[in-house]
N, C-alpha and C positions, 0 to 999 in steps of 0.2 A: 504494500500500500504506500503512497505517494507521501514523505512526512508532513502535511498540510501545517500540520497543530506545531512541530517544529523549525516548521518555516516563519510563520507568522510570528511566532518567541523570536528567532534570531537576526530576522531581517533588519530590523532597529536595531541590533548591537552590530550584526557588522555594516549599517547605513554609518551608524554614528563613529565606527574605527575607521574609514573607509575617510571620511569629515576631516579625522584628525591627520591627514596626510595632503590636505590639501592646504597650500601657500593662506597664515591667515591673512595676506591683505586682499585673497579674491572673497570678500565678505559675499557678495551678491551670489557666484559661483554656492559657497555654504549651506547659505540661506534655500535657496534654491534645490541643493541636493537633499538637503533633511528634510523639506516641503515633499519634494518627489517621492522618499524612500518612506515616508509618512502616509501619502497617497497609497503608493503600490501596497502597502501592508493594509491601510483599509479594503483596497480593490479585492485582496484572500480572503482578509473577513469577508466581507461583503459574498465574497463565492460558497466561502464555510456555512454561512447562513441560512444559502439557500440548501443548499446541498445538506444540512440537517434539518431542512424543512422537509425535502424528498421525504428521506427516513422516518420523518415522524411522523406522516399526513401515510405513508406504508406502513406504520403500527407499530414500529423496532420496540421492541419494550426491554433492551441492555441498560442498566444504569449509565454511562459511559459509552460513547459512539468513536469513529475515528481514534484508537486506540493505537498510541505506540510505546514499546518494550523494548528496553535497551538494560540489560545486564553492567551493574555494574561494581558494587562490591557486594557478590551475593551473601559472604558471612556475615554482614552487619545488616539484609536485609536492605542495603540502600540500592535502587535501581532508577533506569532514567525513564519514569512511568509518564506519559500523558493519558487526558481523555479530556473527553467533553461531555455536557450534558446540557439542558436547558436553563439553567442556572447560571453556569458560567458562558454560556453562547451569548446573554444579554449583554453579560459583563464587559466580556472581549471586545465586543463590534460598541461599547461606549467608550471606551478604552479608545481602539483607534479611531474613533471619530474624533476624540475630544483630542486625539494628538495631531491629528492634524490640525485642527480649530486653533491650537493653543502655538503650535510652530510657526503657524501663517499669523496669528497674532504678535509674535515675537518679532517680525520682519522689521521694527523698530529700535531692539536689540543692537548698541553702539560697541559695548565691551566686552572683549574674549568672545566674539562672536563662534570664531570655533570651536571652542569650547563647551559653551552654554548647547549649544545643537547636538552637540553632544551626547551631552548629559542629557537632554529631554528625548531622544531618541535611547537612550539606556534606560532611562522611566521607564520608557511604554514598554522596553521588555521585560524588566521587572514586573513590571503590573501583569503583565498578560502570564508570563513564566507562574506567577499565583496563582491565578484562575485556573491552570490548564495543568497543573501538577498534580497526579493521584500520585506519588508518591511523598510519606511527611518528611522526610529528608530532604527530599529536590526541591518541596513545598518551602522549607526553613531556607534553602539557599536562595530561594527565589525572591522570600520576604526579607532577607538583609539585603540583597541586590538593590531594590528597591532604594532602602534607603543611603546608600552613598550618591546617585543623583541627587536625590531630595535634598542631602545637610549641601551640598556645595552650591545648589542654585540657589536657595533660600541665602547660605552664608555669602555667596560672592556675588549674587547679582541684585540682592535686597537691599532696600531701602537705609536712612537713620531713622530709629524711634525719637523722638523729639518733645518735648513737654506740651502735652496737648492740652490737659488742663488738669485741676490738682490732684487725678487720681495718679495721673501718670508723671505728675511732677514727681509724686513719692517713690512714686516705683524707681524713676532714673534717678532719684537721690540713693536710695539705701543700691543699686547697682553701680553709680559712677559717683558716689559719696558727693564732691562739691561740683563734678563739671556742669550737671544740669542737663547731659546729652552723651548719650552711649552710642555705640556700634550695635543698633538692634538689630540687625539681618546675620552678626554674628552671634549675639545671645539666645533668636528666637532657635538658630539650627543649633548653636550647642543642646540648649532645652530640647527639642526636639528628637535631636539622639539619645539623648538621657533617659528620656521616657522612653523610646522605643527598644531602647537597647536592654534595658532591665525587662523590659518583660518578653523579648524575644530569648534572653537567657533562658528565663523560666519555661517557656514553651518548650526551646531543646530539652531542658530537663524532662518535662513531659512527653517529649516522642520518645526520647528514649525509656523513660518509666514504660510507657505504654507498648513496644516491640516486648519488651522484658515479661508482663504480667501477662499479656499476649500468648507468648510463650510457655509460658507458665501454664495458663489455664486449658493448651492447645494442646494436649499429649501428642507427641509423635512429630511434631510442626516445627519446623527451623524458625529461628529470629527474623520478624517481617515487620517492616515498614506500608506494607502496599495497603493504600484504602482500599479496595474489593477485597482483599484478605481479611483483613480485620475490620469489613463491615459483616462479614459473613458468616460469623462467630463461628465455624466449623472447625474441626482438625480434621485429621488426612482419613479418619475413619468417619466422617459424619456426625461426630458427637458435638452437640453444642457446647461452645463453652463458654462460660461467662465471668466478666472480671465483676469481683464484689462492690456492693455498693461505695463500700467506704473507699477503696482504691478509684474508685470513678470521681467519687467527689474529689480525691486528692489532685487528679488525672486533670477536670475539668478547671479545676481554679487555676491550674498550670498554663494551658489554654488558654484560658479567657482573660490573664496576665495580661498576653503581649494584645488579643482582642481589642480587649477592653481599653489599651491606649489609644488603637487604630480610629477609633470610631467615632470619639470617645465618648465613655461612660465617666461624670462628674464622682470624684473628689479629681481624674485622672486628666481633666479636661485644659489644663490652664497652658499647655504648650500652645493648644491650638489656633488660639487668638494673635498670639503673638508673631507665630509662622506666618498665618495667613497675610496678615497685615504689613512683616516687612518683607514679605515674597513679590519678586516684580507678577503683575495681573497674569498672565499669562498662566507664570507657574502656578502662583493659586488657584484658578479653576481646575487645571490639572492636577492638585494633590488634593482640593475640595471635589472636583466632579469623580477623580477613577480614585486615584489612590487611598481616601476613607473608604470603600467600600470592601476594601481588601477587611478589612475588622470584621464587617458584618457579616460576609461571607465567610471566614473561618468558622465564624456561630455556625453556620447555618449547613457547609459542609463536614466542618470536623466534631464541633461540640454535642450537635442532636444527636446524629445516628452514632457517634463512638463509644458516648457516654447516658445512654436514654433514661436510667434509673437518678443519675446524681444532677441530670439537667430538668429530669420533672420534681424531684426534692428542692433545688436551687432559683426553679423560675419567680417564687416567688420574690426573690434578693434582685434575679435581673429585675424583672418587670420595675421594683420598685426605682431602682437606679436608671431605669427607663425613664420612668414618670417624673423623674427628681431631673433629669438633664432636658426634656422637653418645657418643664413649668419652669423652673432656673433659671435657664439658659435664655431665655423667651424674656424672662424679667429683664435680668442682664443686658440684653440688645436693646433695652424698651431706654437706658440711661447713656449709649452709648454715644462718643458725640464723634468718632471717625469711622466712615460708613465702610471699612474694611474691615472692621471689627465686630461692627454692629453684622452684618452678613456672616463673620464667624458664628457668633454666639447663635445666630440664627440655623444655622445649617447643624450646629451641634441640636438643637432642639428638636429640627426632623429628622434627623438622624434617629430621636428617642422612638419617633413614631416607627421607625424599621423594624428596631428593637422590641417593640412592643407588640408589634405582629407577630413577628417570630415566634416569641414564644405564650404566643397561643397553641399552639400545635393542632391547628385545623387548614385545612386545605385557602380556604380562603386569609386567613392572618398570614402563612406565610405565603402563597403569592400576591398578597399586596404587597409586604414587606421587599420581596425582588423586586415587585416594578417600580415600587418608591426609590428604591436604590436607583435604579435608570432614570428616575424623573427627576430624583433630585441631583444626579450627576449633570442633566441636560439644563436645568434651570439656575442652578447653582452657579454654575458653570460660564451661563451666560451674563448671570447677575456680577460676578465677578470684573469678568471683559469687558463690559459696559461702567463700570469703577473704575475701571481702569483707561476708558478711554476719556472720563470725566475728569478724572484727574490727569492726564496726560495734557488737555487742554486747561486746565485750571490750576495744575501747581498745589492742589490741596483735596487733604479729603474730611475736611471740617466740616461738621452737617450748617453749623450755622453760617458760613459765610456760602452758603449759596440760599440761591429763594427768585422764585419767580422766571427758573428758565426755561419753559416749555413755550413761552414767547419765539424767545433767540434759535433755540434748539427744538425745536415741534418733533421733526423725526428720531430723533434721540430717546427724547422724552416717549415717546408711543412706544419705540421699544421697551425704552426701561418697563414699562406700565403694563405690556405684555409681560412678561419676566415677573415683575414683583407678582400680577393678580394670580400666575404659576405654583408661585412659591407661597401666597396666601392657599391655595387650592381650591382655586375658583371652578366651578362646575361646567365642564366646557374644555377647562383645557387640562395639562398632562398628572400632575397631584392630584389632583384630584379621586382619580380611578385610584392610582394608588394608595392615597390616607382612608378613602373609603373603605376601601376591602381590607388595609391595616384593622382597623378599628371595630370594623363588622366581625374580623373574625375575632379581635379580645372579648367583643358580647357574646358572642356565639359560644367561646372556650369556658362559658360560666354554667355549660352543662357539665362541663369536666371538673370546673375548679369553683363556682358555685360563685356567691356573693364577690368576693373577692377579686373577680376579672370584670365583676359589673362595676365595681368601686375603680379599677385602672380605666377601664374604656372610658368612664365618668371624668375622671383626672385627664386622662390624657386627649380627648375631645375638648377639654374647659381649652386648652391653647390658641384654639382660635381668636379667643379674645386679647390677648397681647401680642399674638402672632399680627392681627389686623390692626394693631395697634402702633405695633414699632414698624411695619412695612408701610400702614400710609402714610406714619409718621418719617419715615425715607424716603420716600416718594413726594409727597407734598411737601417738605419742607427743602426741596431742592427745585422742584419743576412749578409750582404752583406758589401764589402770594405773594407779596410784595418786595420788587428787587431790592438787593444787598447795597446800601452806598455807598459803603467802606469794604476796605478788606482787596483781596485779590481776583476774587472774578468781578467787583464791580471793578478795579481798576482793566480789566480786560474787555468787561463788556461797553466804558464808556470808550474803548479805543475803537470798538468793531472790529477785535479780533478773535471772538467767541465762534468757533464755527459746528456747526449743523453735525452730524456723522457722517464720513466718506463711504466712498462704493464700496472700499474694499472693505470697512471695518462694516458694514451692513452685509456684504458675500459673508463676512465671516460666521455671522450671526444668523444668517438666515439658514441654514442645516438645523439649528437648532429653534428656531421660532415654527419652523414646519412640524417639525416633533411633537413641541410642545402641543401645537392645535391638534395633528396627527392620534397621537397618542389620548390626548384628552375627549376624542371624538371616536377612538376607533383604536380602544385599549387590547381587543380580544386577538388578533395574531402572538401579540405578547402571553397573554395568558396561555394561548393554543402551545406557546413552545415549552411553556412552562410546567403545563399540568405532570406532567407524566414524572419528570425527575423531582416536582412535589410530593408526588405519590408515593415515588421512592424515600423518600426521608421520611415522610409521616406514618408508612408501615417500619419501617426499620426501626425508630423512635419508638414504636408502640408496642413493636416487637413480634409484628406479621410477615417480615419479610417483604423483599425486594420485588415489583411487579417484570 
């Protein structure tokens, strides 16, 4: 078979080595080749797509499709496993959309140009190498790959933090004691590996607990890593074998360690404000759109079906940690006064809503929760870019010094306004379907779990209300009411240097504003690709077995 699934992983690493051997004063050349080898890797997606649509619309009922096996150290159980299913099939094809989106947005990118194209074409293989790994060792190398892109674009091509007003006065006081101004694009990526790095320990610790107890419980069965082996509780005679509760629980907090940063679940969440905001736009939609979903996705392939006993014990602690980073987080953005932070804290708060489908454990909870992940990768995403091109004309992302430009700016503003009503989950467009069917299924999970999923779906529904609260408060306090007379965009708009959004930064945007309408009008191909590898995780969870 044709390695598809390891084509699409490497073509972005060797687009981006390939980068680094071109002269960097052909910046355009660069720019150009990352654009293309960006392209060509969505054009495979784009064929993968369909071509597991064939198969699923013919009824293949494999957990795992396009399957490849490469041996590699078989005594420790590590081999070079792919597969795919309908889960991660969404994942991928939003992945390369949004690298291209986000390369073609960089084409403004002055310094270490070759470099930086680089490193966002190492992202995307990183990101996609997770999705597409059934085995948990390739799985682990795939998710530190990931992040040495991430600390270098965030640290070398970020922003300064700067004393915005007196929360963050303090903050750069007790960091740079009397200057009053730090290297924040270097402090957010130290932070950022910090976090991620301690709990990506912890997860190794736990694949390897987990090959070991594995083992243990498997008579007759050599030391294995491979997810269809140790989804399949069997040993080489058929007998089931099952790891105990208490080892499961030990197993899953291991797991949901390095998860739980990814996504993240609050007290773990404070890196994430700060990446996002001194990350140049681009990168942020990129670690906002693909790269958090990597956390939820781990829940969702590794934590259910490996450990189904210590994650139906534990949902209560998730959920509530759900409902705590949705309402929180949601506050938090509602005080916020630089609108790259204010959209952190935001996206942390749907993020709760993913969470919170999940573990329902019905058909409906978790595939909302997938396509929320795609909807809020695609609107996220664009909300970002459009930050980013507002501050690229304005020198600032102070909510108060703008007001009143949907005059000067009308087609800017209609995007933005598309994007924010998205990201409110207006009926119609792409959240919608998803927080819907999130939410239906935590009501519906209260025949399993009784009063207590009526009590979260209750909580976690009430968001709407500061959710529409800090979003039209970002929206109308920039587009709407009466203009700024001081400050730096009035010193811009009294010049008539204010200008409208260009073709190309509207091409960039318009892939993703189709979606949005797309998906919010016409959710069910999503669903159709999803059903089946749902089915698989919620019989394996429950402990009926794989369809």
């Amino acid at each position: 078979m044709f390695p598809l699934l390891s084509l699409i992983i490497f073509l972005p690493l060797i687009g981006g080595i390939a980068i680094l051997f071109l002269p960097k004063e052909q910046e355009s050349a660069i720019r150009w080749t990352a654009l293309g080898v960006a392209w060509a890797n969505l054009m495979l997606v784009i064929g993968l797509v369909l071509g597991y649509a064939q198969v699923a619309v013919a009824g293949a009922n494999s957990t795992f499709l396009f399957n490849e096996h490469l041996t590699w150290i078989s005594a420790l159980g590590i081999n070079y496993s792919l597969g795919i299913d309908g889960i991660s099939l969404l994942l991928v094809a939003l992945t390369a959309l949004l690298t291209v989106v986000c390369i073609a947005a960089s084409f403004r990118i002055e310094q270490k140009v070759k470099n930086y194209m680089a490193f966002m074409l190492l992202l995307e293989s990183g990101i996609i190498g997770v999705f597409l790994s059934t085995n948990l060792f390739l799985f682990y190398v795939f998710w530190e790959v990931m992040l040495i892109p991430a600390y270098f674009l965030v640290g070398s091509w970020g922003g300064e933090r700067r004393i915005l007003d007196s929360h963050s006065a303090n903050d750069a006081t007790r960091l740079a004691s009397d200057s009053g101004r730090v290297q924040g694009s270097i402090y957010a990526a130290f932070k950022f590996v910090l976090y991620t790095s301690v709990g990506s320990l912890l997860m190794l610790a736990g694949i390897i607990a987990l090959g070991y107890y594995h083992q243990q419980a498997a008579a007759g069965c050599s030391y294995t890593l491979d997810l269809a082996t140790l989804l399949s509780r069997t040993d080489s005679s058929g007998h089931v074998c099952t790891i105990g509760s208490g080892v499961q629980t030990w197993l899953l907090l291991a797991f949901a360690a390095a998860f739980a940063v990814k996504i993240p679940f609050v007290p773990l969440h404070s890196w994430l404000p700060d990446t996002y905001s001194e990350a140049p736009a681009p990168v942020t939609a990129m670690l906002a759109g693909a790269m958090s979903k990597t956390g939820a996705y781990g829940f969702l392939r590794f934590c259910l079906p490996l450990f189904p006993s210590a994650v139906q014990t534990l949902a209560p602690l998730f959920n509530t940690l759900a409902v705590v980073g949705i309402l929180y987080c949601a506050l938090l953005a509602l005080v916020q006064t630089d609108i790259k932070r204010l959209l952190g804290y935001s996206s942390i708060s749907h993020l709760g809503i993913v969470m919170l489908g999940m573990f329902a454990f019905n058909a409906q909870g978790i595939e909302g929760s997938v396509l929320q992940m795609v909807n809020h990768g695609i609107t996220t995403a664009a909300l970002f870019l459009i930050a980013g091109f507002i501050e690229a004309r304005a020198g600032t992302r102070r909510l108060s010094d703008f007001g009143g430009l949907a005059t000067r700016i009308p087609i800017l503003a209609t995007v933005m306004l598309i994007a924010v009503l998205s990201s409110l989950g207006l009926p119609g467009l792409n959240s919608f379907a998803g927080e819907f069917l999130a939410l239906l299924g935590v009501f519906i999970s209260s025949n399993m779990f009784g009063t207590r999923s009526i009590i979260f779906g209750i909580l976690g529904t009430a968001v709407v209300v500061p959710a529409a609260w800090y979003l039209i408060r970002f929206f109308l306090g920039m587009m709407e009411g009466p203009p700024q007379t001081e400050g730096p965009v009035a010193a811009l708009e009294s010049r008539g240097v204010l200008s409208d959004i260009h073709l190309g930064e509207f091409m960039l945007l318009l892939p993703l504003l189709i979606l949005i309408f797309y998906i919010g009008v016409q959710p069910a191909p999503l669903t159709f690709l999803l059903e089946p590898s749902v089915t698989n995780i919620i019989n394996t969870l429950l402990g009926l077995g794989s369809v």
